[in-house]
N, C-alpha and C positions, 0 to 999 in steps of 0.2 A: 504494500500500500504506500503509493509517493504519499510525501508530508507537507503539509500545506503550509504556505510562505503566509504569514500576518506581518503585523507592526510592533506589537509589544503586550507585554501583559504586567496588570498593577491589581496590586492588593487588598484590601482595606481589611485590616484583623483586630478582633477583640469589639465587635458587632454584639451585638443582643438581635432575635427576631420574636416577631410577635402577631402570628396568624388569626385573623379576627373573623370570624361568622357570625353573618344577622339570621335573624328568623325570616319567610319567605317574606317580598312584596315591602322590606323593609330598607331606603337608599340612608347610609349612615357613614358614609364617606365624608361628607363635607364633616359631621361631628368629631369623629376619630381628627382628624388632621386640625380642626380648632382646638381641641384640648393639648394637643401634644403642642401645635406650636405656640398656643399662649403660655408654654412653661419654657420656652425659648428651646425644646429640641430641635435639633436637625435630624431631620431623616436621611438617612444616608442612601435607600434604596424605598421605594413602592410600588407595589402593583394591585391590582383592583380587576375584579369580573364581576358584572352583575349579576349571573346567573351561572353557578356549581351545576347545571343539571337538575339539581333538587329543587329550582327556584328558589335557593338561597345566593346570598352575597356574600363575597372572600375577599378580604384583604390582607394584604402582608406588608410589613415595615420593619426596616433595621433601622438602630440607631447605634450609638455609643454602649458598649456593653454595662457602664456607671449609669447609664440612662434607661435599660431596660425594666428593672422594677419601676421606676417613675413611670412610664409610658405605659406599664399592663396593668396598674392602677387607675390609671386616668382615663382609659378606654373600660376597664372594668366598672365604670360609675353606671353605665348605660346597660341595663338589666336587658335588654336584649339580645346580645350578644352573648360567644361561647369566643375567649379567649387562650391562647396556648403561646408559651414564653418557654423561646430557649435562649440561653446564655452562651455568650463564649462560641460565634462562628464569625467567617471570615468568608468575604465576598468577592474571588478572582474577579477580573475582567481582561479579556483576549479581544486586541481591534487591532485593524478594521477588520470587520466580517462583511461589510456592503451586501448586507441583507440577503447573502448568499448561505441557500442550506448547508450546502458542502461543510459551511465553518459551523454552522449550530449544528449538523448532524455528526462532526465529527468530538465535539464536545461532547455532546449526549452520546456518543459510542465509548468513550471514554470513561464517562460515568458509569457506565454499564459495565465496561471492562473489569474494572477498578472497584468494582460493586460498591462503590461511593453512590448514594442515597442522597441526592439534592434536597435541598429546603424546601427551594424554587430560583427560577431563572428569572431573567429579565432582558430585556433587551432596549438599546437606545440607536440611534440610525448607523452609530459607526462600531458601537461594543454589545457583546451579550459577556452576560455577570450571572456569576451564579452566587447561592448561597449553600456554604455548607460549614458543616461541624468543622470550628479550627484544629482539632488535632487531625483530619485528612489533610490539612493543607498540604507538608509535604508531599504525600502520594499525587495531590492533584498536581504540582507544578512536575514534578518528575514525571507522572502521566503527559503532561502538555506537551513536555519536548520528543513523546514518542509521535504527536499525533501533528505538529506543529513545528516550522523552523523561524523564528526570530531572530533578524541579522543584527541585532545587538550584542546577542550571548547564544555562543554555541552549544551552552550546557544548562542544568540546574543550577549548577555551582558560580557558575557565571553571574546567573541573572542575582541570586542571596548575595553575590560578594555585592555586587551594584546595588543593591536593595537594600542590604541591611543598614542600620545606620540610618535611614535618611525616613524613618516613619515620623520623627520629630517635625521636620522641615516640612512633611505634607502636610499635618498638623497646624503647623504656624498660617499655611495661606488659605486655613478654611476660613472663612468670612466669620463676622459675629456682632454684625450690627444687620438693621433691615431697613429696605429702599424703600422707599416714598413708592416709585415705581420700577418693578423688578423687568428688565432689561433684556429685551429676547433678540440676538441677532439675526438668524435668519427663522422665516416661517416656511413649511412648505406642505402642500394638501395633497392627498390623494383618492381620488376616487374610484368606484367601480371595484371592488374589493368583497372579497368573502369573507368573515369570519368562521374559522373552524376551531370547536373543541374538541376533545378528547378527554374522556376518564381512564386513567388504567393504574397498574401497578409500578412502582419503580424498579421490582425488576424485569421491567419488557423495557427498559433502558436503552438498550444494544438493539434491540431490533427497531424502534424510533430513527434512532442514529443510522442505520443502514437504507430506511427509509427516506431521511432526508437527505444524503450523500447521494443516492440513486438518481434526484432531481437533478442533479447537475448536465448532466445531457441536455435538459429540455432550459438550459437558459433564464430561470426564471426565477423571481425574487422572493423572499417572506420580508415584508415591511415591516410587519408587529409579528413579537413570537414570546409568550411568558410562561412561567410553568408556576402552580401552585403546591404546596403539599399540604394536605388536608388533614385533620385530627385524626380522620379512621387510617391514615397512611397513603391512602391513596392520591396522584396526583389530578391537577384536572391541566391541563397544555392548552393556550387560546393562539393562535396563528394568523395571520390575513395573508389571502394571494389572491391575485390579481383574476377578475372572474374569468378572462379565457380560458384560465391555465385550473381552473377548481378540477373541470372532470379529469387531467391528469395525478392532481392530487387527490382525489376521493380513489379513484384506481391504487396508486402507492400505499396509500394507509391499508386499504384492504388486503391488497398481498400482504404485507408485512403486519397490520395490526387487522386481523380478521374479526375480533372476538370483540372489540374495546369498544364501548358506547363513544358515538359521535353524533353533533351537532352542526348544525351551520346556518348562518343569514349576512342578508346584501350589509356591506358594513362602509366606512369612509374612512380616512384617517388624515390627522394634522399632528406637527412634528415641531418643534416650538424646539431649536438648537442654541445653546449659549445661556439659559440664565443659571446655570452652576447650581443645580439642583444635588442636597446635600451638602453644600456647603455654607447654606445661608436657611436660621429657620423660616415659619411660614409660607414656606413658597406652595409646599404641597394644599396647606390651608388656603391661598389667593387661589389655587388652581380649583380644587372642589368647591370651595365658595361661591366660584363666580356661575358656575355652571349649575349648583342648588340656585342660587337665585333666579338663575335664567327660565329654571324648572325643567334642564333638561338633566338626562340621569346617563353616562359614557356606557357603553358596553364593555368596555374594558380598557387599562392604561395600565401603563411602565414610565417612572419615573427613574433614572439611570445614569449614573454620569453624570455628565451636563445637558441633556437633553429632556426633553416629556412629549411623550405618545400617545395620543388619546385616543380614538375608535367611536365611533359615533354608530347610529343609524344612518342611511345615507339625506335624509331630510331632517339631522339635526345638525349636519355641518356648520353649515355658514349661522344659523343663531349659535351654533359652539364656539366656534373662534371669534363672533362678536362679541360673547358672553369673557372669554377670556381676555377680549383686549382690553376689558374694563378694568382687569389687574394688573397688564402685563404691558409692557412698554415697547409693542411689536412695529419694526419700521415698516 
């Protein structure tokens, strides 16, 4: 198997996560993200589904592993929900992947290899991140370099000699004040989009990942791609591609995931690049805010990096990214 050419992979370790489910027909995204940033957390990573298949809602959020008890207490206040806190993981991210499966198929082959058990993933236009338990990290960057070549460092060894040491210094230029108005530099939309989910087990891992490396033939992108891990263990995976290309994807999953409950609908998406998401709080709070006020509810989002992903209906777009520009500073 050739190994695939990226740009870099970076860290974030010593994360808390915190997987939050409402009862059905209930949107409690914008509340989660006002409590946590009115106690001035940064989220370092979010994702969001409106609909597990069970018509319940999922969300996930890391912060500061010193921040996690604060955070599953403050989302705890709201007696609807079923909240689950883990401590102590760490959130690779491998870029660019330009929204090509080959790279997220060969991470989730990886995972599966490695029988490393993801949190959940995430994805932003230029990185997908995953989350997992900090004591796999080793295995997972040694895994990387079997699946991946990075012409910085030819080895593990390489990348920790370069790495270590400087977790301070990334530290020092996380933000810690908040903008009047939070700063998007580029916008960009996409329409005519499928949303697919999938429920399965994490270990049908490897055959996902062989699934999505297969696409590679047919040319064709995943623009959003997130994974959840649910309390009973199971994942739920939400994806978008492009609607020509759906009956070649509904075809791939079937070979390879025969058994696995899946869903789908017409979906849009807008991609808000530059306002340093996780480094500065309330951003994830302006972002759900704006969107409960507008009265529209996302079908799904990743917040990543420096980027945010939202997923619409396709006739909630353009009042979506109105509803957003009321917080965000989009030129």
């Amino acid at each position: 198997m050739n190994k695939i050419r990226l740009g870099g992979v970076k860290i974030l370790d010593g994360r808390s996560r915190m997987e939050v489910s409402f009862e059905p027909g209930v949107d409690a995204l914008s509340g989660i993200c006002r409590r946590v940033g009115a106690e001035k957390i940064n989220i370092s990573l979010l994702t969001h589904i409106a609909d597990n298949g069970n018509g319940r809602s999922a969300t996930a959020l890391c912060t500061t592993k010193s921040n996690g008890f604060s955070g599953y207490f403050l989302i705890k206040t709201d007696a609807r929900c079923v909240v689950e806190l883990q401590q102590d993981v760490s959130l690779p991210s491998i870029f660019p992947h330009d929204r090509r499966p080959l790279v997220i198929g060969g991470l989730i082959g990886l995972l599966g290899r490695e029988g490393i058990h993801p949190l959940g993933l995430a994805s932003s236009p230029s990185a997908i991140s995953a989350i997992i338990p900090s004591m796999e990290t080793k295995r997972m960057i040694d895994g990387l370099f079997d699946v991946f070549v990075f012409p910085e460092y030819n080895s593990p060894l390489e990348w920790h000699a370069a790495y270590t040491g400087k977790e301070e210094i990334f530290k020092d230029v996380l933000g810690s004040y908040e903008e009047q108005a939070i700063k998007v530099y580029a916008v960009q939309e996409e329409t005519g989009l499928v949303l697919w989910s999938l429920r399965m087990h994490p270990k049908r891992m490897e055959p996902l990942g062989k699934a999505l490396r297969s696409m590679e033939d047919l040319h064709v992108k995943l623009p959003f791609f997130i994974a959840h891990c649910e309390q009973d263990g199971e994942m739920i995976l939400s994806a978008c591609i492009a609607d020509p290309h759906e009956e070649d994807f509904r075809r791939i999953l079937a070979d390879h995931l025969p058994w696995e409950d899946k869903w789908s609908q017409p979906a849009a998406c807008v991609f808000l690049h530059g306002p340093h998401f996780g480094d500065r709080y309330r951003i994830a709070d302006a972002l759900a805010g704006s969107l409960q006020e507008a009265g529209i509810q996302p079908l799904a989002l990743s917040c990543a990096v420096h980027s945010i992903s939202v997923v619409f209906k396709p006739g909630d777009l353009r009042p979506g990214v109105t509803a957003i520009s009321t917080k965000f500073h989009v030129p």
